[in-house]
C-alpha positions in Angstrom: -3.9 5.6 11.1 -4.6 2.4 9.3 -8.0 1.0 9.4 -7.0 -2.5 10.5 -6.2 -0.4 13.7 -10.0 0.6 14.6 -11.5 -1.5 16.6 -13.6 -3.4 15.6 -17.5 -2.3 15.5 -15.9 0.8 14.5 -14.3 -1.0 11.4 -17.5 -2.7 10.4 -20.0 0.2 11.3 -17.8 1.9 8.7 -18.4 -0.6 6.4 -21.6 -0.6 6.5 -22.2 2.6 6.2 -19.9 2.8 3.1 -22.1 -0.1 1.8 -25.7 1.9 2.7 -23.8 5.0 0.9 -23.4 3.3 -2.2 -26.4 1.3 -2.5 -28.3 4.6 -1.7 -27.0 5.7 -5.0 -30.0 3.9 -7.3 -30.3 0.9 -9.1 -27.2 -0.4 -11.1 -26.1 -1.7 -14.3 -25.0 -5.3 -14.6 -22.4 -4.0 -17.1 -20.6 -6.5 -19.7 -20.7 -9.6 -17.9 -19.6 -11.9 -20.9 -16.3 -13.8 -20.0 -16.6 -12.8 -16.1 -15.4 -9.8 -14.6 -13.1 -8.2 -17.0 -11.6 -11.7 -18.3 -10.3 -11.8 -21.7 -7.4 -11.9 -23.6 -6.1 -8.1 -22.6 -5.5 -9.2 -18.9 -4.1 -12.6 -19.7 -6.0 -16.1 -19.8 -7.1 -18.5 -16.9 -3.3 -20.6 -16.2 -2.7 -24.1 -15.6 -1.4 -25.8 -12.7 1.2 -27.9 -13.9 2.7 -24.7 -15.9 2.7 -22.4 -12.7 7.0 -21.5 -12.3 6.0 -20.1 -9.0 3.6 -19.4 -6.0 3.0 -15.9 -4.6 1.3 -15.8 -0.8 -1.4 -12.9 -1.1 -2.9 -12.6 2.6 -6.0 -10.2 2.5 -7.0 -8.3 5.6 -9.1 -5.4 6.6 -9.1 -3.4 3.8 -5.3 -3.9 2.5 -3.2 -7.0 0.8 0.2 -8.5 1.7 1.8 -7.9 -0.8 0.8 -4.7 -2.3 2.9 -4.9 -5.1 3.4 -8.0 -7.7 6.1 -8.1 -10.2 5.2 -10.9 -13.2 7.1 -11.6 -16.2 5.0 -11.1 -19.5 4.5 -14.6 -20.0 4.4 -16.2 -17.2 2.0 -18.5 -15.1 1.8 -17.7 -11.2 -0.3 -20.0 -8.8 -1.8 -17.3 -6.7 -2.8 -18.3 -3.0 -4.8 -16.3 -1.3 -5.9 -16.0 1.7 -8.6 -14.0 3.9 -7.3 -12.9 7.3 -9.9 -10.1 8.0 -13.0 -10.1 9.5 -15.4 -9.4 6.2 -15.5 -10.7 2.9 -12.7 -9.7 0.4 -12.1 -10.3 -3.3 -8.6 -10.9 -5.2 -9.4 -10.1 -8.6 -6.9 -9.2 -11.5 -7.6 -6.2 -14.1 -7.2 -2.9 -15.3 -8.7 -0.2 -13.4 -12.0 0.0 -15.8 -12.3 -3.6 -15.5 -12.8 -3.4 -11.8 -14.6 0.2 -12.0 -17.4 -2.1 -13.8 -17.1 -5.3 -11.5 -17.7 -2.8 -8.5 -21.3 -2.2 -10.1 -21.9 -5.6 -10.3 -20.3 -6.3 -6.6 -22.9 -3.7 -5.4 -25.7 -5.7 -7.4 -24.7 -8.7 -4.9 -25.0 -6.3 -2.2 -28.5 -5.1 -3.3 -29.8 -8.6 -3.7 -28.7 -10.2 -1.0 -25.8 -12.6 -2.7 -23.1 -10.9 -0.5 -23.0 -9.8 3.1 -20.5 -8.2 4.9 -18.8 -10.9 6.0 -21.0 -13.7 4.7 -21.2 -15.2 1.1 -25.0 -16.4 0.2 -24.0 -18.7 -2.8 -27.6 -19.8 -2.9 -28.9 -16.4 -3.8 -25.8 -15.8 -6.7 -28.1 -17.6 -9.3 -31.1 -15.3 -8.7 -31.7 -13.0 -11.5 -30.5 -9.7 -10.6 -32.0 -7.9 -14.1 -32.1 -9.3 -17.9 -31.1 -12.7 -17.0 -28.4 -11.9 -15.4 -26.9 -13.8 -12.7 -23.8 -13.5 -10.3 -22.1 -16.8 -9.3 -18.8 -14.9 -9.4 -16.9 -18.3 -10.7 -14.3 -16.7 -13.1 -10.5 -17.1 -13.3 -8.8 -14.2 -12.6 -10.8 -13.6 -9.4 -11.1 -15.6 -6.1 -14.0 -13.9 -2.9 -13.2 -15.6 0.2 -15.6 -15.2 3.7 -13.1 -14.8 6.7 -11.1 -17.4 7.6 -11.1 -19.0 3.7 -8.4 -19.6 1.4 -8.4 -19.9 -1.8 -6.3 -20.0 -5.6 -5.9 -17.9 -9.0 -3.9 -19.5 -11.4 -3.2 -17.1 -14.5 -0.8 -16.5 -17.2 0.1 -12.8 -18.0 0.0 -12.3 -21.3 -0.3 -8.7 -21.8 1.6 -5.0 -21.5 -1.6 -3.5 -20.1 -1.5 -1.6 -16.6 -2.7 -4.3 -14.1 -3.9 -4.2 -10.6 -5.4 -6.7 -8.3 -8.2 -5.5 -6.3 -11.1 -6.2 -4.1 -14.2 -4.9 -5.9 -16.7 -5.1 -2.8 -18.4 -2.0 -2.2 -16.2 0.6 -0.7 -12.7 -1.5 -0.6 -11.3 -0.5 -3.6 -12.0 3.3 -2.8 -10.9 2.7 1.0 -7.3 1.6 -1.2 -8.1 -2.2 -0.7 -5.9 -3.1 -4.7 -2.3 -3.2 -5.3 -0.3 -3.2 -8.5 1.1 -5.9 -10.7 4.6 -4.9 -12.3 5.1 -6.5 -15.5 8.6 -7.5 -16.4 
């Protein structure tokens, strides 16, 4: 059974106890932070419009993506739309999986300190300090977090041979199998 299936209240009661399961867990790590959620020049850089040679629809739904699977040519610039068809926040967000093993940490940080609900986005809390300075307005290229009902853009040039996925790093959706793969030609 799918979990877009459930109703409902079961579908979020889920989710928040997935959430309450994870936080339960302790205090976490803001992890390396520098260049936003696993951004560098492994993944691929941050693309320009005008450069894009095509669009690719990404709908994001309760907990999956349409498509699952993303086939790129090394090289080239896609103009990513997404868009959030579910009823609780989702991220699109391009990495490897370590990248987005350490974003989850600081997804859950969000969680702890009130920047990110379940399907509400507190943009006035993301420049609190949530431990050493650190703060997280979750602004960077290669990811896009959407409340229901929002759309969205990623615009990136792949630039890399590395094993890429794109995946939503709030707490429990990557583990519930809320990331797909990016094929690279």
């Amino acid at each position: 059974m799918q979990v877009r299936s459930l109703p409902k209240l079961i579908h979020l009661s889920a989710l928040a106890a997935a959430l309450a399961l994870i936080l339960s867990a302790g205090a976490y790590a803001a992890g390396q932070h520098a260049g936003g959620h696993g951004h560098g020049p492994d993944i691929g850089k941050p693309g320009k419009a005008a450069n894009a040679t095509r669009t690719i629809d990404v709908v994001m739904s309760d907990n999956r993506y349409t498509p699952e699977t993303i086939t790129v040519k090394k090289g080239e610039t896609i103009r990513f739309k997404v868009r959030n068809d579910g009823q609780i926040v989702h991220e699109f967000n391009i990495g490897t999986a370590a990248m987005h093993a350490a974003h989850q940490k600081e997804m859950a940080m969000m969680v702890e300190h009130g920047a990110l609900g379940i399907d509400k986005i507190h943009h006035d809390k993301m420049n609190m300090d949530m431990g050493g300075g650190h703060v997280m307005k979750h602004d960077d290229p290669n990811s896009v977090l959407l409340e229901p009902g929002k759309s969205g853009e990623v615009i990136w040039t792949f630039s890399t041979d590395a094993k890429l996925e794109f995946a939503c790093n709030v707490p429990g959706h990557y583990e519930a199998g809320m990331m797909g793969t990016i094929k690279i030609k």
